[in-house]
C-alpha positions in Angstrom: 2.0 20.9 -5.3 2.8 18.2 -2.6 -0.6 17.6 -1.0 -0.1 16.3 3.0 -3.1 13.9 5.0 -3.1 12.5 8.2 -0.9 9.6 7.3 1.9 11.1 6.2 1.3 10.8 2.3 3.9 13.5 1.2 3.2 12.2 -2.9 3.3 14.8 -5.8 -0.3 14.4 -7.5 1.7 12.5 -10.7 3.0 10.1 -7.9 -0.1 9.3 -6.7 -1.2 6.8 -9.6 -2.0 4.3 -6.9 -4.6 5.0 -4.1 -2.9 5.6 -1.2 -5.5 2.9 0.7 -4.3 0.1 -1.5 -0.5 0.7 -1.3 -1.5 0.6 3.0 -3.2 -2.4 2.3 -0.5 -4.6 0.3 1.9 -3.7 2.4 -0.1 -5.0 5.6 -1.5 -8.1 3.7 1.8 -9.0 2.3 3.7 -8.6 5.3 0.9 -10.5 7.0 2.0 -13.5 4.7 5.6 -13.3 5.0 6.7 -11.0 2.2 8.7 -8.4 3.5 10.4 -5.5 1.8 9.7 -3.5 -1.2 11.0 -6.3 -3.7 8.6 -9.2 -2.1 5.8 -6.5 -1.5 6.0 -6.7 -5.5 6.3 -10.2 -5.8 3.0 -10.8 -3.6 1.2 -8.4 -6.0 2.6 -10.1 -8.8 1.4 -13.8 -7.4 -1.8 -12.8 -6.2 -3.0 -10.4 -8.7 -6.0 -12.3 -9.8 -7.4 -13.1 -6.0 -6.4 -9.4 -4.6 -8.5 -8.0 -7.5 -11.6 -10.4 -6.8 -11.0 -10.0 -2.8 -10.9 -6.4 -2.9 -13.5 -5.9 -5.5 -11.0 -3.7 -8.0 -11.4 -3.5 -11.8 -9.2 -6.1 -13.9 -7.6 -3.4 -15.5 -5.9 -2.2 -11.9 -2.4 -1.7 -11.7 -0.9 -2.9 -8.8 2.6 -0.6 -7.0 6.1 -1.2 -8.4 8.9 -2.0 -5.5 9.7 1.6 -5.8 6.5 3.3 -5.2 6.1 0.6 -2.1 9.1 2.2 -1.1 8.2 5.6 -1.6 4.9 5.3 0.8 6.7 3.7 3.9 9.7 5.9 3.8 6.7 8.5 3.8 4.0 7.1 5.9 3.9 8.2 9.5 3.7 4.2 10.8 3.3 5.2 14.8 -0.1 6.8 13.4 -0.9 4.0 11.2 -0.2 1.6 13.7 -2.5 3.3 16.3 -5.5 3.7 14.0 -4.7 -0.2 13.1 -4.9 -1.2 16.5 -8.1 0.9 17.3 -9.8 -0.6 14.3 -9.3 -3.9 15.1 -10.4 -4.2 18.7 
């Protein structure tokens, strides 16, 4: 069953493999450095692997999101919502 928070996540539990907090995040720091779009999402995981996993504190064996499931999550994610909480964090 299809399991539904306030951003939007619409994922089946099996489609969840990757916290929904770190897909946000690669998508924001990535786009933040120029990579935009679900291919170059996976690039900049692919090129920073090593410095996200120190920087965000994850375990070496973490598996970062495939084009696809970057795809998935912002044709899913409710953005006007994201956008809003982004902007009230960050004042």
């Amino acid at each position: 069953m299809s399991s539904y928070n306030k951003f939007g996540d619409y994922r089946h539990i099996r489609g969840g493999r990757h916290e929904l907090w770190l897909v946000l995040l690669l998508t924001l720091l990535g786009a933040m450095t120029g990579y935009w779009g679900y291919r170059p999402l996976e690039d900049f995981t692919l090129t920073y692997r090593q410095r996200l996993i120190e920087l965000l504190n994850l375990k070496d064996t973490t598996k970062f999101p495939c084009y696809s499931t970057f795809r998935r999550v912002m044709t899913t994610v409710n953005f006007q919502l994201l956008t809003e909480l982004f902007n009230t964090w960050q004042r």
